[in-house]
N, CA, C and O atoms as a CHARMM CRD file, in Angstrom:
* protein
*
  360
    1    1 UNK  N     -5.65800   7.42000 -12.39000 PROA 1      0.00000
    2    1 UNK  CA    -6.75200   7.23500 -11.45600 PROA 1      0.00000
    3    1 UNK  C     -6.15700   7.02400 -10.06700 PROA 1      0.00000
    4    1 UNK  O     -5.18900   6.30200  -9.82600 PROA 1      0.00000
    5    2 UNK  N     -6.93000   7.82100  -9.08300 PROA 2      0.00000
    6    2 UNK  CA    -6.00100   7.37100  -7.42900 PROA 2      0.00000
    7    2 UNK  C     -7.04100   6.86600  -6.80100 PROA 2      0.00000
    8    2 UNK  O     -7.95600   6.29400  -7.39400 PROA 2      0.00000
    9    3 UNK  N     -7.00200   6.99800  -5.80700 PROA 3      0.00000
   10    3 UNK  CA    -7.49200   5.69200  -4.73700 PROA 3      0.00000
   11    3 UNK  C     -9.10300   5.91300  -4.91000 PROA 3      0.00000
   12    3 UNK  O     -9.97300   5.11000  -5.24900 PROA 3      0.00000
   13    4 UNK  N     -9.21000   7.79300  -4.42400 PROA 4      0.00000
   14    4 UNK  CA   -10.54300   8.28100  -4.64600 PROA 4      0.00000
   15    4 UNK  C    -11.25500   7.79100  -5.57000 PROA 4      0.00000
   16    4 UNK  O    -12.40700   7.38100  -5.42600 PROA 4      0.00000
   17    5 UNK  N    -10.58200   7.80000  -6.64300 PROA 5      0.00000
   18    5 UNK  CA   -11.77700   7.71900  -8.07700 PROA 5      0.00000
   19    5 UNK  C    -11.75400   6.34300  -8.40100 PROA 5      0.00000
   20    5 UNK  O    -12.62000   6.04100  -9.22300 PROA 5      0.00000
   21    6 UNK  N    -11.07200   5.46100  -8.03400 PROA 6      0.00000
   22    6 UNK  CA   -11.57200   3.68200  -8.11200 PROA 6      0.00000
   23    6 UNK  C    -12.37300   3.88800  -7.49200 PROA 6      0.00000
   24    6 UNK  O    -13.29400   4.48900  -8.04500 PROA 6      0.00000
   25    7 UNK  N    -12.52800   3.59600  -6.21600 PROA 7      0.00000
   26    7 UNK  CA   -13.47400   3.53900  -5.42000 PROA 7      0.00000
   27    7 UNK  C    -15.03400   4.24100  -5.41500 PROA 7      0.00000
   28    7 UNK  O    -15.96300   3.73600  -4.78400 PROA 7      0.00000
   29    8 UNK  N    -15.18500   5.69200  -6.35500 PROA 8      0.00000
   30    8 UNK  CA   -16.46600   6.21200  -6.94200 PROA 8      0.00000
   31    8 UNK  C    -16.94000   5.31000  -7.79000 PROA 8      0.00000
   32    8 UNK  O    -18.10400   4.92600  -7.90900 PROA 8      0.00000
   33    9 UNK  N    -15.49800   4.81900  -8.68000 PROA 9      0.00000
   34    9 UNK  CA   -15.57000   4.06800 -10.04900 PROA 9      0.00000
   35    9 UNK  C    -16.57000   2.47800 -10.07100 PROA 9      0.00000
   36    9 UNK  O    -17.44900   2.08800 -10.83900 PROA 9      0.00000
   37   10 UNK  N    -15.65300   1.58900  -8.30600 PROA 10     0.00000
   38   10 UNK  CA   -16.01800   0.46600  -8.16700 PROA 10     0.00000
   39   10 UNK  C    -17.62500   0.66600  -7.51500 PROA 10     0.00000
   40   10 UNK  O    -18.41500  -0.24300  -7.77100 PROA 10     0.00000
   41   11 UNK  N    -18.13700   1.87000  -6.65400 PROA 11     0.00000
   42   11 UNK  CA   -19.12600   2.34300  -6.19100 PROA 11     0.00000
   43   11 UNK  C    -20.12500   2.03300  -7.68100 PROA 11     0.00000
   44   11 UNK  O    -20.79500   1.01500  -7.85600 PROA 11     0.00000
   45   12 UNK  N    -20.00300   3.22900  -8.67600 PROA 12     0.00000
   46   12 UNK  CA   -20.89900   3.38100  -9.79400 PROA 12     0.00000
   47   12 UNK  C    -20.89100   2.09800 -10.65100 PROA 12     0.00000
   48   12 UNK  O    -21.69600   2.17600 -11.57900 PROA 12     0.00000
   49   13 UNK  N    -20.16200   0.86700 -10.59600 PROA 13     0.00000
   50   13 UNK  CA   -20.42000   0.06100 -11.79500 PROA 13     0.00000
   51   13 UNK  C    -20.88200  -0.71700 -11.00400 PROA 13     0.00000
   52   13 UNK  O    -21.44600  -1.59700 -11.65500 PROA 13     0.00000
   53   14 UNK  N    -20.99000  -0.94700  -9.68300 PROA 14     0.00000
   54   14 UNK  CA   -21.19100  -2.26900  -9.14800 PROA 14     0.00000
   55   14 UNK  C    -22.60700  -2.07300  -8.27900 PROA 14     0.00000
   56   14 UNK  O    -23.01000  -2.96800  -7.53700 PROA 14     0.00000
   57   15 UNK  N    -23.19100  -1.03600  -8.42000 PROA 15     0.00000
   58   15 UNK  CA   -24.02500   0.11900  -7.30500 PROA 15     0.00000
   59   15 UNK  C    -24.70500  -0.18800  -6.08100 PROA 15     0.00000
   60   15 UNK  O    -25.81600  -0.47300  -5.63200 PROA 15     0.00000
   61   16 UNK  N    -23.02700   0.08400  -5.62300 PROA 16     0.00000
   62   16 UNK  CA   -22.91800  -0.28400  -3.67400 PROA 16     0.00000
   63   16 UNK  C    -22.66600   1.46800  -3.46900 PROA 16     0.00000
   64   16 UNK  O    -22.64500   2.30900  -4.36800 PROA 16     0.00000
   65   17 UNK  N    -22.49000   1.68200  -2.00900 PROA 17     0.00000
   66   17 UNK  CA   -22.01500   2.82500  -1.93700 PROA 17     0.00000
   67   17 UNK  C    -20.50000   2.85400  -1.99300 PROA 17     0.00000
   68   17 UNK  O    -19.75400   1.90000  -2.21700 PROA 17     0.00000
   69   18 UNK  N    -20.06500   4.54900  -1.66500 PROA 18     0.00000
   70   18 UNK  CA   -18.91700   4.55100  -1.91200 PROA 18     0.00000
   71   18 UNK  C    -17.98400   3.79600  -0.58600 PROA 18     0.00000
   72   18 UNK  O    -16.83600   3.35400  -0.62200 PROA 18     0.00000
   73   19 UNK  N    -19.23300   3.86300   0.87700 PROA 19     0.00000
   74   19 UNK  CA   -18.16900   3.28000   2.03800 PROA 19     0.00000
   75   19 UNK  C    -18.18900   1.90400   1.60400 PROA 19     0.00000
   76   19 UNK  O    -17.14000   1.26400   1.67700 PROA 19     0.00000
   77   20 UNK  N    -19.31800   1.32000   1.12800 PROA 20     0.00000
   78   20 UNK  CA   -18.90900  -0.21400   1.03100 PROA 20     0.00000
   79   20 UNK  C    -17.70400  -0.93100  -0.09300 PROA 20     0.00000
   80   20 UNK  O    -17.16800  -2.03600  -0.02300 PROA 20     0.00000
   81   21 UNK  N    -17.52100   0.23300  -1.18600 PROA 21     0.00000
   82   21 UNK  CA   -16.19100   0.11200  -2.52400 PROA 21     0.00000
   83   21 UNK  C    -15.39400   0.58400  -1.28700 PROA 21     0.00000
   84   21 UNK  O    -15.04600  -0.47500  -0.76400 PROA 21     0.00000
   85   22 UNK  N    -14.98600   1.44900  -0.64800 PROA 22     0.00000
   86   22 UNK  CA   -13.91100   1.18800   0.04900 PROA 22     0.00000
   87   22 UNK  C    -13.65000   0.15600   1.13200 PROA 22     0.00000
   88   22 UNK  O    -12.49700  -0.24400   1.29300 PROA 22     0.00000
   89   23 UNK  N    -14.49900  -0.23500   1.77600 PROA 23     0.00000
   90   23 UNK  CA   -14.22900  -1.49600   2.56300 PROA 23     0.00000
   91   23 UNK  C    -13.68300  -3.01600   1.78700 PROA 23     0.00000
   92   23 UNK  O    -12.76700  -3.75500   2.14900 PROA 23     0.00000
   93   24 UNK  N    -14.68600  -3.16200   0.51200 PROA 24     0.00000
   94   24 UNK  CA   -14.27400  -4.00200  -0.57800 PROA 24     0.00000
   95   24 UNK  C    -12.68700  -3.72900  -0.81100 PROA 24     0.00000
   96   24 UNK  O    -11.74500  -4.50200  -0.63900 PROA 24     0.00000
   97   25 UNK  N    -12.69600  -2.64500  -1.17100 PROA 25     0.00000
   98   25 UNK  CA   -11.03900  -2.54200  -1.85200 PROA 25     0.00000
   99   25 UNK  C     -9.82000  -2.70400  -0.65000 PROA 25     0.00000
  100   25 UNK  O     -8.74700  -3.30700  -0.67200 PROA 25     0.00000
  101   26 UNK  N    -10.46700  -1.91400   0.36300 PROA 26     0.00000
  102   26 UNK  CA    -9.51300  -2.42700   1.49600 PROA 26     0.00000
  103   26 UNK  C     -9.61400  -3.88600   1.81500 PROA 26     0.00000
  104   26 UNK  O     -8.60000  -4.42800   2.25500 PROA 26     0.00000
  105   27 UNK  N    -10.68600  -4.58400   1.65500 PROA 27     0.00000
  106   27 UNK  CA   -10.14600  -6.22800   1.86600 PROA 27     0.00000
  107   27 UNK  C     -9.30900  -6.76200   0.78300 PROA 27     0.00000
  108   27 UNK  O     -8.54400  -7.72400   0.85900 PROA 27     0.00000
  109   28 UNK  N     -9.54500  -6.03600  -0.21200 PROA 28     0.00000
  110   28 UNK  CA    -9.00000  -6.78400  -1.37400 PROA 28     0.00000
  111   28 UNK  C     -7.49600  -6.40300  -1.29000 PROA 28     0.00000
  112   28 UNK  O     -6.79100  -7.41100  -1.32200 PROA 28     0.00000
  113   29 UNK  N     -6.99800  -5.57100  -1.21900 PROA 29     0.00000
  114   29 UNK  CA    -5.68000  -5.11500  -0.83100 PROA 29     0.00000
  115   29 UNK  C     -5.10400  -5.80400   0.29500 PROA 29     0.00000
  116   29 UNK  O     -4.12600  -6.51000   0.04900 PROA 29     0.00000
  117   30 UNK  N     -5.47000  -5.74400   1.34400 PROA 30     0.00000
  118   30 UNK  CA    -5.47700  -6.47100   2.62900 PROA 30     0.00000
  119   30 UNK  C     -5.14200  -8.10600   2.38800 PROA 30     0.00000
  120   30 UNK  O     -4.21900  -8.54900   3.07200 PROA 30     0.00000
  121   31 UNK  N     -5.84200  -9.06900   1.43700 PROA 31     0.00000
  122   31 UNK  CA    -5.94300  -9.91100   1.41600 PROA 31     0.00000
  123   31 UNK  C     -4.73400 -10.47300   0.59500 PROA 31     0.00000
  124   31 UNK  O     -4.09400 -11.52200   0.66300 PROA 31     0.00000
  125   32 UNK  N     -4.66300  -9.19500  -0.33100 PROA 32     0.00000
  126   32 UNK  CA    -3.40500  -9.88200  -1.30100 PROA 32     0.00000
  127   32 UNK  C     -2.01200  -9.41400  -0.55800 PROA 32     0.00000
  128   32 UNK  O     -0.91100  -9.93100  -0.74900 PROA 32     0.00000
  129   33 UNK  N     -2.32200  -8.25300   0.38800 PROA 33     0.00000
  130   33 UNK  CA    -0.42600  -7.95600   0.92800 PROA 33     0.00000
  131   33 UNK  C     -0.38500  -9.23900   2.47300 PROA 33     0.00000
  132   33 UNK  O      0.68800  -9.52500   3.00600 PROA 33     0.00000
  133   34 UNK  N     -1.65000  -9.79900   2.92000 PROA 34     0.00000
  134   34 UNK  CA    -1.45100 -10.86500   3.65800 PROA 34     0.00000
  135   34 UNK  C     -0.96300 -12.16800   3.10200 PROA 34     0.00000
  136   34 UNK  O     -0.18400 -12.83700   3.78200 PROA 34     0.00000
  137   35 UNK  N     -1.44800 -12.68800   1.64000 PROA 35     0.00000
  138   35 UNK  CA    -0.86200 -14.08700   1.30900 PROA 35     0.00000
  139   35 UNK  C      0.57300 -13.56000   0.94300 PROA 35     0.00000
  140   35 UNK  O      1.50500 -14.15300   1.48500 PROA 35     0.00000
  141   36 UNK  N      0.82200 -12.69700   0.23600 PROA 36     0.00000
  142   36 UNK  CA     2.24300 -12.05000  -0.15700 PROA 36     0.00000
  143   36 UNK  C      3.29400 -12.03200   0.47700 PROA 36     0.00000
  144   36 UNK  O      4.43100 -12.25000   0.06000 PROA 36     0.00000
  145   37 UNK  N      2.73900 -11.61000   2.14300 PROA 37     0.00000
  146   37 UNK  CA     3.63900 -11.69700   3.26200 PROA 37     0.00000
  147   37 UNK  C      3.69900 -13.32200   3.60500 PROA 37     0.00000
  148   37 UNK  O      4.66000 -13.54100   4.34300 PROA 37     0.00000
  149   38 UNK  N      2.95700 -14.51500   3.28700 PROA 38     0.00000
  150   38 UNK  CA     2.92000 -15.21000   3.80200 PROA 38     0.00000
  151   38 UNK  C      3.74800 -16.03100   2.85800 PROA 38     0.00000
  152   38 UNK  O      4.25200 -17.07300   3.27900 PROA 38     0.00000
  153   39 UNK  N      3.98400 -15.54400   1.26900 PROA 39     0.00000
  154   39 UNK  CA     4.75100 -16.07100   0.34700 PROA 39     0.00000
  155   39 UNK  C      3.91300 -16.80900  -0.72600 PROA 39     0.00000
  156   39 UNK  O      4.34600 -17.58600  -1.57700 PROA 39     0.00000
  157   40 UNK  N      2.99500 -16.53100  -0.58300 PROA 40     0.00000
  158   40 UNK  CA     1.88600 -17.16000  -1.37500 PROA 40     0.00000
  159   40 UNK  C      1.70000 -16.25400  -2.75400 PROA 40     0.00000
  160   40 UNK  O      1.87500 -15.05400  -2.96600 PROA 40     0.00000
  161   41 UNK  N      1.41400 -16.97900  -3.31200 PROA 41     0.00000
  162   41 UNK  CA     0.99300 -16.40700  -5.16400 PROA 41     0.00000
  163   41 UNK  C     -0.62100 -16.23300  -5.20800 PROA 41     0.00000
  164   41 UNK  O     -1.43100 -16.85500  -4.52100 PROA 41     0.00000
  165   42 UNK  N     -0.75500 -15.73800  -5.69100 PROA 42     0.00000
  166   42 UNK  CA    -2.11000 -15.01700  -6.19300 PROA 42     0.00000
  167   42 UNK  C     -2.33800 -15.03700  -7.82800 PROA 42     0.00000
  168   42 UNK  O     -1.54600 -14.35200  -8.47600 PROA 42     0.00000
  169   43 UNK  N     -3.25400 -15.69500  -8.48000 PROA 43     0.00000
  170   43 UNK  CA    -3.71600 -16.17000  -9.60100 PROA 43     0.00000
  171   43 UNK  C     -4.68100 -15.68800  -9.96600 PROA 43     0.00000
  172   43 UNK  O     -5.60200 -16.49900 -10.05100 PROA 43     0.00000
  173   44 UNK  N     -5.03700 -14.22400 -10.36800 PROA 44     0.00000
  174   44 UNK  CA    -6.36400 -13.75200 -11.26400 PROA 44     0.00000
  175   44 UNK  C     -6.39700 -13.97900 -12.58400 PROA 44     0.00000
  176   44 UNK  O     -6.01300 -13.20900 -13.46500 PROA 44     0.00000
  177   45 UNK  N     -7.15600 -15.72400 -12.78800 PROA 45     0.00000
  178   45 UNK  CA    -7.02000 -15.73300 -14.72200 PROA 45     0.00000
  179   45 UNK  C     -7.63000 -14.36800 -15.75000 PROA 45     0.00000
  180   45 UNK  O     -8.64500 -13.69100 -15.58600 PROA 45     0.00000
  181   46 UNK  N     -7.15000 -14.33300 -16.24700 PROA 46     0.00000
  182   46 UNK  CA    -7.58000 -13.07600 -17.29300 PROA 46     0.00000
  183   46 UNK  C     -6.96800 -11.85300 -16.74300 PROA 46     0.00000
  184   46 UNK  O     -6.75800 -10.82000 -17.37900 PROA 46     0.00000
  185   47 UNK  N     -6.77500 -12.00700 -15.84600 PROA 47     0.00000
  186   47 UNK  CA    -6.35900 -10.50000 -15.12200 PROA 47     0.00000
  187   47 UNK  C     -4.44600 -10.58700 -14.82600 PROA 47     0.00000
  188   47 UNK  O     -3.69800  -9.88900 -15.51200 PROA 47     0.00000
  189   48 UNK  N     -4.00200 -11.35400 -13.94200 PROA 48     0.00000
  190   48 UNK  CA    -2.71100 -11.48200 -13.87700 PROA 48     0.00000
  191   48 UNK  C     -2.55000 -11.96300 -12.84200 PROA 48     0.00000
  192   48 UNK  O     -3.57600 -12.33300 -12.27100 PROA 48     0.00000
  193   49 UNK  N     -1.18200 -12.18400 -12.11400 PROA 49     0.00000
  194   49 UNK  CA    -0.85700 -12.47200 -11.16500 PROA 49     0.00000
  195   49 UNK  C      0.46100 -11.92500 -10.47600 PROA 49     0.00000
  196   49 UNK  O      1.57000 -11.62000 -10.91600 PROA 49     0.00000
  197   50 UNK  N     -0.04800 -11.92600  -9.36200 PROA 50     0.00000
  198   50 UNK  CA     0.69500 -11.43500  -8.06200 PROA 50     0.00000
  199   50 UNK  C      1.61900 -12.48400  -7.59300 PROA 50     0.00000
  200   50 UNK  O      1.23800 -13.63700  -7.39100 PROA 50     0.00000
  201   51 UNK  N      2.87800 -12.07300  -7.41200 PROA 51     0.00000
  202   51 UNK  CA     3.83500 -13.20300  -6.47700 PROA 51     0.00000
  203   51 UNK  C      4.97200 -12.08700  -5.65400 PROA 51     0.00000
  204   51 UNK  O      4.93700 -10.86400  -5.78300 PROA 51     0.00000
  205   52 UNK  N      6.05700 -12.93100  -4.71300 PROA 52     0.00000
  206   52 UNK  CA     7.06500 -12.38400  -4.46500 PROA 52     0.00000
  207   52 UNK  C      8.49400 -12.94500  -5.23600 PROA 52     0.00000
  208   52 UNK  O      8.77900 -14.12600  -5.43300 PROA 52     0.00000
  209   53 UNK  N      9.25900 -11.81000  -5.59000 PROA 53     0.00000
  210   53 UNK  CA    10.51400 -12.23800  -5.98200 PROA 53     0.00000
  211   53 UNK  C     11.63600 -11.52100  -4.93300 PROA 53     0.00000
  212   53 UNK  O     11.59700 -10.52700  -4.20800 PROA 53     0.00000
  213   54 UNK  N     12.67000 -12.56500  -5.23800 PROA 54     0.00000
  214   54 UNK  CA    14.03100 -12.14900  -3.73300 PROA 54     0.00000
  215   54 UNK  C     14.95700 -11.45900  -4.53700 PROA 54     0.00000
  216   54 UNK  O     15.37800 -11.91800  -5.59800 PROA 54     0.00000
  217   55 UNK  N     15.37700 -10.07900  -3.94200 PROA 55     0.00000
  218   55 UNK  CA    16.01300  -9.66900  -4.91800 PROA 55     0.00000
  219   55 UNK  C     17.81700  -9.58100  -4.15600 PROA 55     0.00000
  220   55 UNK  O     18.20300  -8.74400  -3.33900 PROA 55     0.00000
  221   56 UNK  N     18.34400 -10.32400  -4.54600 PROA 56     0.00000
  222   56 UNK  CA    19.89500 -10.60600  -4.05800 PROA 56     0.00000
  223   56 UNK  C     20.10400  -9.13100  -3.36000 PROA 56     0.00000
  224   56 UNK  O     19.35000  -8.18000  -3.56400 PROA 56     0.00000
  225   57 UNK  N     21.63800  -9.09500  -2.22100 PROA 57     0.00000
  226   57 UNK  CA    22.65200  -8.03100  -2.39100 PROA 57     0.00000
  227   57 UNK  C     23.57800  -7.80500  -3.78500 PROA 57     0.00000
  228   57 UNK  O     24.08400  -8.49100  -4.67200 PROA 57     0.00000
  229   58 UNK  N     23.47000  -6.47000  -3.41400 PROA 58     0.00000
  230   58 UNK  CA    24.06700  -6.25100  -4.62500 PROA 58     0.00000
  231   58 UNK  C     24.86600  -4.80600  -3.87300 PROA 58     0.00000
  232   58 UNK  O     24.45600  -4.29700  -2.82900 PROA 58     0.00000
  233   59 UNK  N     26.37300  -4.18100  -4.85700 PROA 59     0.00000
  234   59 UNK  CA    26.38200  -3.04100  -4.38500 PROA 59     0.00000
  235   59 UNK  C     26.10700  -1.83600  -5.50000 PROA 59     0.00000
  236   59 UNK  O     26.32000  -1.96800  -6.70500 PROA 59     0.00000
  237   60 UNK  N     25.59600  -0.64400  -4.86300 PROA 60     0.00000
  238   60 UNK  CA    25.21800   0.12800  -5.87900 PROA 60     0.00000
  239   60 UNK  C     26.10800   1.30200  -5.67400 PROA 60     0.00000
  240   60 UNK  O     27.09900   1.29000  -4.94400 PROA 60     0.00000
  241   61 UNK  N     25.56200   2.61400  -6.56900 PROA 61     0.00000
  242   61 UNK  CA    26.40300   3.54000  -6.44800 PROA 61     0.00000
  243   61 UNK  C     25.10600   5.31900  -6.48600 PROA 61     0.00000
  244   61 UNK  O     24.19200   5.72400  -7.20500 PROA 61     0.00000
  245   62 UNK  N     25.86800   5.82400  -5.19900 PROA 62     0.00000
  246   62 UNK  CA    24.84800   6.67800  -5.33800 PROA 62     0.00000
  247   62 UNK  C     25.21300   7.78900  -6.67000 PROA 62     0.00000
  248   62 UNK  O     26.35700   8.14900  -6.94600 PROA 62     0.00000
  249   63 UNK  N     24.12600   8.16800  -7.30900 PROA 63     0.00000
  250   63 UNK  CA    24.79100   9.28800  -8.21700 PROA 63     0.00000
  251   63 UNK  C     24.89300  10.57000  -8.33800 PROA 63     0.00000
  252   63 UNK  O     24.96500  11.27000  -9.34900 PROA 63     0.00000
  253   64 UNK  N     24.89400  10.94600  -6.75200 PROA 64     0.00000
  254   64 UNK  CA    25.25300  12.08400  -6.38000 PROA 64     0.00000
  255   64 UNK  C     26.76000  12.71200  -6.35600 PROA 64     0.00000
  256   64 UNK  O     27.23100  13.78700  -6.72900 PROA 64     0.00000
  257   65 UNK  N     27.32000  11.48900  -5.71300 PROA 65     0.00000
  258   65 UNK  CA    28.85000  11.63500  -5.29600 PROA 65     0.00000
  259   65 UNK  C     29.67200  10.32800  -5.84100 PROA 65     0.00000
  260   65 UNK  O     30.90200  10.27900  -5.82000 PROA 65     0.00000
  261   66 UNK  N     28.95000   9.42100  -6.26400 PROA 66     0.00000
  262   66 UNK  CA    29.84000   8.04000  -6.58600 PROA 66     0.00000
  263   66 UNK  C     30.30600   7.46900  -5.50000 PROA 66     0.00000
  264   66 UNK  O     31.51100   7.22600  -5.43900 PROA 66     0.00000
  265   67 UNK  N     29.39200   7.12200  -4.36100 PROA 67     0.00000
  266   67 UNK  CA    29.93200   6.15000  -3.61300 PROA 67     0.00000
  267   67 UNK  C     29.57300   5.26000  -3.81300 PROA 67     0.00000
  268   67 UNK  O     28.62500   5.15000  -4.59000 PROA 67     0.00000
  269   68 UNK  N     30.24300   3.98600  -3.11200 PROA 68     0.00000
  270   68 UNK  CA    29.56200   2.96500  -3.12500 PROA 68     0.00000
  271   68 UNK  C     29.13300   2.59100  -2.08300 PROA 68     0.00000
  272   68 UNK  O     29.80900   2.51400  -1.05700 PROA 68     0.00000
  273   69 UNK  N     27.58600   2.21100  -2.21300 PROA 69     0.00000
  274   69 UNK  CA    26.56500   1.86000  -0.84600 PROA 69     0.00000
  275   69 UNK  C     26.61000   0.39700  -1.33600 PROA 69     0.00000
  276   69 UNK  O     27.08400  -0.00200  -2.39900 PROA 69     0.00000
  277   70 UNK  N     25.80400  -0.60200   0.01400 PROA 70     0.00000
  278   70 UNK  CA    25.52400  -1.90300  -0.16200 PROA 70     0.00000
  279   70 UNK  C     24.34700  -2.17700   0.09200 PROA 70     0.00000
  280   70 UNK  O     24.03000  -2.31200   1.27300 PROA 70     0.00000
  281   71 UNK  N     23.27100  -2.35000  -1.05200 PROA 71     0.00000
  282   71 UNK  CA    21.96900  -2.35100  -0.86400 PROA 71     0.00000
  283   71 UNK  C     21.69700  -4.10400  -0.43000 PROA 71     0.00000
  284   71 UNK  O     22.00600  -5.06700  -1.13200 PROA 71     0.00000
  285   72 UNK  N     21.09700  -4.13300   0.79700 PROA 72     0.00000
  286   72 UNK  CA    20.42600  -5.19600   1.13500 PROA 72     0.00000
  287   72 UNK  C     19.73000  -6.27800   0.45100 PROA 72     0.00000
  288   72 UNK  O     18.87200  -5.66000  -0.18000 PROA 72     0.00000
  289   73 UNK  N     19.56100  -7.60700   0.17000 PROA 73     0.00000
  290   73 UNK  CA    18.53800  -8.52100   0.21400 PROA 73     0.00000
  291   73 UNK  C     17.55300  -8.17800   0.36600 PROA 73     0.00000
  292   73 UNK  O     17.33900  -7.63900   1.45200 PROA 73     0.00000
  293   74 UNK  N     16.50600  -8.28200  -0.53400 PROA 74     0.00000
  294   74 UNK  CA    14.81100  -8.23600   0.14400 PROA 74     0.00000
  295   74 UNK  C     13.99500  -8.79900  -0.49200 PROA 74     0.00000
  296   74 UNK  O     14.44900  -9.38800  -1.47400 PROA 74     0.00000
  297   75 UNK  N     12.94000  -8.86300  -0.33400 PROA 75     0.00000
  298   75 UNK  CA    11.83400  -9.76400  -0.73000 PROA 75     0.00000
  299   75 UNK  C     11.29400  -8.38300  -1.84600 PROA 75     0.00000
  300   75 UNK  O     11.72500  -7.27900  -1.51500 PROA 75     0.00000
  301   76 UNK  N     10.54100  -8.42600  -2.90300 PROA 76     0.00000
  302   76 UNK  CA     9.96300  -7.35800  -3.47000 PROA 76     0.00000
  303   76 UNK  C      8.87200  -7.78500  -4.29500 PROA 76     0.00000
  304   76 UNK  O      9.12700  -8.63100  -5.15200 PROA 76     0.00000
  305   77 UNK  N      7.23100  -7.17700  -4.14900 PROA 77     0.00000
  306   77 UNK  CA     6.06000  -7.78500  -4.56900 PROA 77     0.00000
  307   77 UNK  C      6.85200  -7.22600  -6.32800 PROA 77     0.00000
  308   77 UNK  O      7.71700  -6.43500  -6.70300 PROA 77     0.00000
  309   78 UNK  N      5.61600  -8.51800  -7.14300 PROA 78     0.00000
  310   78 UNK  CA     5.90000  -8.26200  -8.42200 PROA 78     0.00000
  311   78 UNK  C      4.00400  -8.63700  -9.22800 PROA 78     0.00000
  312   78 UNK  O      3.11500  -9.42000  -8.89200 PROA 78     0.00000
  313   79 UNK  N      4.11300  -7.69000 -10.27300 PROA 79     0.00000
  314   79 UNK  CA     3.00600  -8.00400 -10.91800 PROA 79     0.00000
  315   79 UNK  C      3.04200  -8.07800 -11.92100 PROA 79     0.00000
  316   79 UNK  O      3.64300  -7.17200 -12.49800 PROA 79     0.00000
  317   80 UNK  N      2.26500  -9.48900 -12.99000 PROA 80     0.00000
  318   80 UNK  CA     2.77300  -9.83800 -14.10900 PROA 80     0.00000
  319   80 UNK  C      0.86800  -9.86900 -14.80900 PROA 80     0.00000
  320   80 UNK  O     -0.06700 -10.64600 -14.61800 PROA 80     0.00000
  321   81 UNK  N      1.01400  -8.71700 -15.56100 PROA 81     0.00000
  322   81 UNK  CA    -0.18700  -8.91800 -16.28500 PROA 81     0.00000
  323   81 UNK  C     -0.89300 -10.16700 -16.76200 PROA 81     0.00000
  324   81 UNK  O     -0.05900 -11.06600 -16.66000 PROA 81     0.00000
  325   82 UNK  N     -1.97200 -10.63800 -17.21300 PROA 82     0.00000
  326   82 UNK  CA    -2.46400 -11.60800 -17.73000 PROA 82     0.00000
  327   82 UNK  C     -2.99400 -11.04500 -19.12600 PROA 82     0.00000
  328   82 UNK  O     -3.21800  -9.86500 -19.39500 PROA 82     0.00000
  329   83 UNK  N     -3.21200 -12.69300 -20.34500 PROA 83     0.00000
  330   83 UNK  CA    -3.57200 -12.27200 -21.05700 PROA 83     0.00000
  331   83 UNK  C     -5.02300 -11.42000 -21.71600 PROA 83     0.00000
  332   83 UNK  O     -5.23800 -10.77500 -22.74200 PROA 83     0.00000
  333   84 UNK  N     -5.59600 -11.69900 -20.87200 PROA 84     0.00000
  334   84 UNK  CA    -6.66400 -10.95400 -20.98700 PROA 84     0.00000
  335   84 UNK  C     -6.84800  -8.91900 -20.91600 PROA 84     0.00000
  336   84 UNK  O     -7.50800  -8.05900 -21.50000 PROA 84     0.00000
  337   85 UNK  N     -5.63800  -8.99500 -19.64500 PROA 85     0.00000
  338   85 UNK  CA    -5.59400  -7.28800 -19.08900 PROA 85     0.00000
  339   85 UNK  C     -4.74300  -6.65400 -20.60200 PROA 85     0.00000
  340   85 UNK  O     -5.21700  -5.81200 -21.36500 PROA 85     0.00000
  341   86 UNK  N     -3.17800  -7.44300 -20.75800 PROA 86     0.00000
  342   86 UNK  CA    -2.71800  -7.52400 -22.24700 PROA 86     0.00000
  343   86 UNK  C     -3.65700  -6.82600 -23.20800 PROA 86     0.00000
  344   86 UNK  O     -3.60800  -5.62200 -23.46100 PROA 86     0.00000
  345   87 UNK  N     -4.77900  -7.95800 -23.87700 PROA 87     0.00000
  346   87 UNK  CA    -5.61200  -7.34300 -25.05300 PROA 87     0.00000
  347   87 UNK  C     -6.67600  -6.35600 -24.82300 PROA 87     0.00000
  348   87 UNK  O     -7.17200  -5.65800 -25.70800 PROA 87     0.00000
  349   88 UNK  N     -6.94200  -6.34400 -23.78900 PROA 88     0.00000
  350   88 UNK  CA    -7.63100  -5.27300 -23.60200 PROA 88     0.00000
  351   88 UNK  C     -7.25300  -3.87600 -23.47600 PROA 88     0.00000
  352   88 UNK  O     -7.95900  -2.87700 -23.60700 PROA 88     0.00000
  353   89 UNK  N     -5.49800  -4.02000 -23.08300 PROA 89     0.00000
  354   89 UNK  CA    -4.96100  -2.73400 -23.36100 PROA 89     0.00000
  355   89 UNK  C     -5.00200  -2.45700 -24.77700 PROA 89     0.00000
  356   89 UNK  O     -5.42500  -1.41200 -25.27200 PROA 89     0.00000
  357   90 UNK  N     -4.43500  -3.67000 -25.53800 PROA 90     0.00000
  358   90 UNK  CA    -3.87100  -3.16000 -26.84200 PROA 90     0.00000
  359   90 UNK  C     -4.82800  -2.94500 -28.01100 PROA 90     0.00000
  360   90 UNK  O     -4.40300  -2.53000 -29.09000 PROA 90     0.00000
């Protein structure tokens, strides 16, 4: 599913239009890459949760030619299902 068809999707189950599922989804996106940047965790029970993890230097190797590059420190969003999203897959 891509951006288009959530947004028909969140349109038809919730029955707003399709500009107002995209304004929704853009806050909702918006809202979670703002606490994220701010370092904040995000807690959807049943659904999962959002945090940041730091991911060390490290050096790697490209596998084109075998060099060795030195990939940077960075911050990197992470998403950890909940139990609810879990059984409903399985």
């Amino acid at each position: 599913m891509n951006k288009a068809e959530l947004i028909a999707k969140i349109a038809e189950d919730s029955g707003i239009t399709k500009v107002q599922a995209e304004k929704a989804l853009g806050a909702f996106t918006g809202a979670v890459t703002d606490s994220l940047k701010a370092g904040n965790k995000i807690a959807l029970v049943g659904f999962g949760t959002f945090d940041v993890s730091a991911r060390a230097a490290r050096t790697a190797r490209n596998p084109r030619t075998g060099d060795a590059i030195q990939v940077p420190a960075m911050n990197v969003p992470r998403f950890k299902a909940g139990k609810g999203l879990k059984d409903s897959v399985n």
